[in-house]
N, C-alpha and C positions, 0 to 999 in steps of 0.2 A: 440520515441514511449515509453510508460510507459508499462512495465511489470507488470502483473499482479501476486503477491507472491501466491497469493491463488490458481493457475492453477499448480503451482511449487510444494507446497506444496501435491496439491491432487494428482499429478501423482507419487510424489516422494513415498507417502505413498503407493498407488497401487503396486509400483515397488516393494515398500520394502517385502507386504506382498504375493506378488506374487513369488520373488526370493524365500523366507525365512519363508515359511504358516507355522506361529505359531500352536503349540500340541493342544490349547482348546483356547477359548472363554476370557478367563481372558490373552493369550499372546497374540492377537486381540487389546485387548483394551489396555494392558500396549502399544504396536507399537503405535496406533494410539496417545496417550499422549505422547510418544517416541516425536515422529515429530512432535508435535503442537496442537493435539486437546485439546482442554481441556474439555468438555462436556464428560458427562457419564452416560449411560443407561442403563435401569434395565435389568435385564439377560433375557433372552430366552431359552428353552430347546432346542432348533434348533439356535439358533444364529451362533456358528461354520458353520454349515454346509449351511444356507443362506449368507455369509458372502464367503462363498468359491463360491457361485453359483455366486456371485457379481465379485470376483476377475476371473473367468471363463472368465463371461460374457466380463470384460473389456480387457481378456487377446485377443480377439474377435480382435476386435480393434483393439488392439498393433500387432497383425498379420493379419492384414489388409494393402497390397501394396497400393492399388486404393483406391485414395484420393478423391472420388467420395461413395465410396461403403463405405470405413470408416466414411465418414462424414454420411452417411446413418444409421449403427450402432449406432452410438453414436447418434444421434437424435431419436433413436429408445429409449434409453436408457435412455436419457434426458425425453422422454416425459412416461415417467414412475416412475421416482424419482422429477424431479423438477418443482417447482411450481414459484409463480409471486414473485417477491423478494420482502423483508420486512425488516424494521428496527428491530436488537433487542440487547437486552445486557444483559449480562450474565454472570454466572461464573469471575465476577471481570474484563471481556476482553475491558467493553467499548463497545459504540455504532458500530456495523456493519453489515451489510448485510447476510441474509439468503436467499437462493434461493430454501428453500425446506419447503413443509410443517413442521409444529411443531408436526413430529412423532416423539415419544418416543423410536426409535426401532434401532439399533445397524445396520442391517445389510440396514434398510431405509434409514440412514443420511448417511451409508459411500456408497450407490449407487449416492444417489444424489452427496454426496462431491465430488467423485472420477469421474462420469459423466460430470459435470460443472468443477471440476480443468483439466479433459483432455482436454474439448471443448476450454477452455482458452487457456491451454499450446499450442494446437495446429492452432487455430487463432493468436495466438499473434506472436508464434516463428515459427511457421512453421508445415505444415500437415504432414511431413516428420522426426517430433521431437521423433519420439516416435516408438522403434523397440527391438531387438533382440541384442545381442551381435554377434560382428563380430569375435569373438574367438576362432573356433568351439573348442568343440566339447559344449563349454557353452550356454547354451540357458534362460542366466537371461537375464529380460527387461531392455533395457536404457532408461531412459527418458531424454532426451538430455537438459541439462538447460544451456549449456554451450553460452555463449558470441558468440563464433563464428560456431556453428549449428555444428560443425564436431565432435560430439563423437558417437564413434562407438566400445567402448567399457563398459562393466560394470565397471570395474575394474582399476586400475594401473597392478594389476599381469596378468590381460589378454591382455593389451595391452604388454607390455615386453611378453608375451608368444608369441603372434602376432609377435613381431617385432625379436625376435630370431626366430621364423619359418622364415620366410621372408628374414632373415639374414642367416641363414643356405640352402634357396635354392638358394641365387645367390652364395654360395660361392662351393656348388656342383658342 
């Protein structure tokens, strides 16, 4: 089965700015170039704050148990951001696939991006790929890209946190 990077990519960006919601509008768009985007759109006096209602929206989702009721979400979502796919090439990337209208609007391309890369991630690897840290008391998003579907942490330092709890109550 062919993975799809571009399901990878949009959840990992959601993750990132949902653990880590940049201070304004210009740390937004520096993350999103961070991880891959390369497109960039002209500013909005709301853009922040639509852009949070998008990471909200999708945080919906990622605490969503019922793989029935998230798929429901997310197709709520989808049918609000993405549209019929289209050829285009751009910014020096080379021919590839758009699945959303040609809105000009920051907080419109990363609904649809982040819509369609979850719907991916989660068809492709599994409706179960995508949750919460098992670390308590940490409550950032995984989004599981791992080979073998078993992460269940954010971090390296929260799993060693995990595994020294775990290790200090068997030996109580």
């Amino acid at each position: 089965m062919h993975l799809n990077p571009y399901g990878e990519y949009a959840v990992l960006l959601a993750a990132s700015l949902a653990n880590d919601w940049p201070a304004d509008r210009a740390g937004i768009e520096e993350r999103t170039i961070e991880l891959g985007m390369t497109q960039t759109f002209p500013p909005a006096p709301d853009d922040h704050e639509q852009v949070r209602l998008v990471i909200d929206d999708w945080l919906a989702i990622v605490d969503e148990p019922d793989a029935d009721a998230r798929a429901a979400l997310l197709n709520a979502q989808l049918a609000t951001a993405a549209a019929y796919p289209r050829l285009t090439n751009h910014d020096g990337e080379g021919w590839h696939l758009h699945y959303r209208d040609d809105v000009r609007s920051l907080p419109f391309v990363l609904r649809a991006i982040i819509s369609l890369g979850t719907s991916l991630h989660l068809v492709t690897r599994g409706m179960n790929r995508l949750g919460r840290c098992q670390a308590a008391p940490c409550t950032n998003v995984v989004a599981d890209v791992t080979r073998n579907g078993r992460q269940r942490f954010c971090s390296v330092r929260c799993a060693n946190r995990a595994a020294v709890r775990r290790h200090r109550a068997r030996t109580a």
